[in-house]
Structures are given as C-alpha cells and as structure tokens.
C-alpha positions in Angstrom: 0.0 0.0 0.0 1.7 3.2 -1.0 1.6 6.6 1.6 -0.7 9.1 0.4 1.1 12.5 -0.1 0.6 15.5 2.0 -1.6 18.0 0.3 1.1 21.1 0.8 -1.0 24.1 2.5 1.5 27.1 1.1 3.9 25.7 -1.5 6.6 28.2 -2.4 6.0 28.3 -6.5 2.2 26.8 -6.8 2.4 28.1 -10.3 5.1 25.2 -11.4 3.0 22.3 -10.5 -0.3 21.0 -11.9 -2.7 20.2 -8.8 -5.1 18.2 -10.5 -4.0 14.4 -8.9 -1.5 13.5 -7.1 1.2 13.1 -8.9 1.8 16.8 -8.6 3.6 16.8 -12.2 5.3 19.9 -13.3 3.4 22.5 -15.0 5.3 21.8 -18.6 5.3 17.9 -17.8 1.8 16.3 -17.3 1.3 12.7 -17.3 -2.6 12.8 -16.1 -4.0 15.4 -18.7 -4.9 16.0 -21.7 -2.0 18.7 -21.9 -4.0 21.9 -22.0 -4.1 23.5 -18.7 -2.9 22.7 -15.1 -5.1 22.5 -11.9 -4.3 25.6 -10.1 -3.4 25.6 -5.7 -6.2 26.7 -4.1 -3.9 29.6 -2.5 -3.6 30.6 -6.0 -7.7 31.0 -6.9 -9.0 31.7 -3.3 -5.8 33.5 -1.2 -3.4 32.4 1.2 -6.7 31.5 4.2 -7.8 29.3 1.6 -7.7 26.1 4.2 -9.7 28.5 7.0 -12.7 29.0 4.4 -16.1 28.2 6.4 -14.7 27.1 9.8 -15.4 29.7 11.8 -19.9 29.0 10.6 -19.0 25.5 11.3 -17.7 26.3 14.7 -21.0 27.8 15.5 -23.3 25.5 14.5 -21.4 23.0 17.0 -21.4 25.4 19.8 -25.4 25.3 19.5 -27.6 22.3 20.1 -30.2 23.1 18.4 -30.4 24.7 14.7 -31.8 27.8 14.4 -34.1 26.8 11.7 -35.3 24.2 13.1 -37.7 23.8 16.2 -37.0 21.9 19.3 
C-alpha cells in the first residue's frame, strides 16, 4: 500500500506544478491530462486563508444544540 502524499497548504511556486491528482507533475510535464491546462493551488484562486474557508460557521453551529431553523 503506498503513503498518500501530503496536500502542501502554502507551496513556495504553486504556479510550477499541476494540482489536478496526485502526482503533482510539473506544470510543462503532465502525465494525467490532456496537456491543456494545469489545476491551479487553491492559495492561488482563493488566497493564502484558503484552508480557513467556512470554519469559523462551522464552529458555531457545533457550539449550538439546536439549529436555528429548526424547532425543538
């Protein structure tokens, strides 16, 4: 059984490797694709708090018992 990789959180040069699978090929050297465009970090499209993205709503709904849309 091979390891899984470690999905890298803020690579230093996201623009030189396609992010599509994990092979993590370099952006001038897929293997996977078709050869047109590379799967871009999602640092690159969404900003460096990319991994933070809806935590702080999911925190909340755990700190309350009940949902607020729903009745008790």
């Amino acid at each position: 059984m091979a390891a899984v990789k470690k999905f890298p959180k803020a690579p230093a040069h996201p623009e030189r490797v396609c992010w599509g699978c994990d092979l993590y090929c370099p952006a001038k050297d897929m293997r996977c694709g078709n050869g047109s465009d590379r799967t871009q970090h999602p640092a690159e499209l969404f900003g460096d708090d990319w991994d933070q993205w809806g935590l702080e709503s999911q925190e909340e709904e755990g700190a309350s018992a009940v949902h607020p849309n729903l009745k008790p």
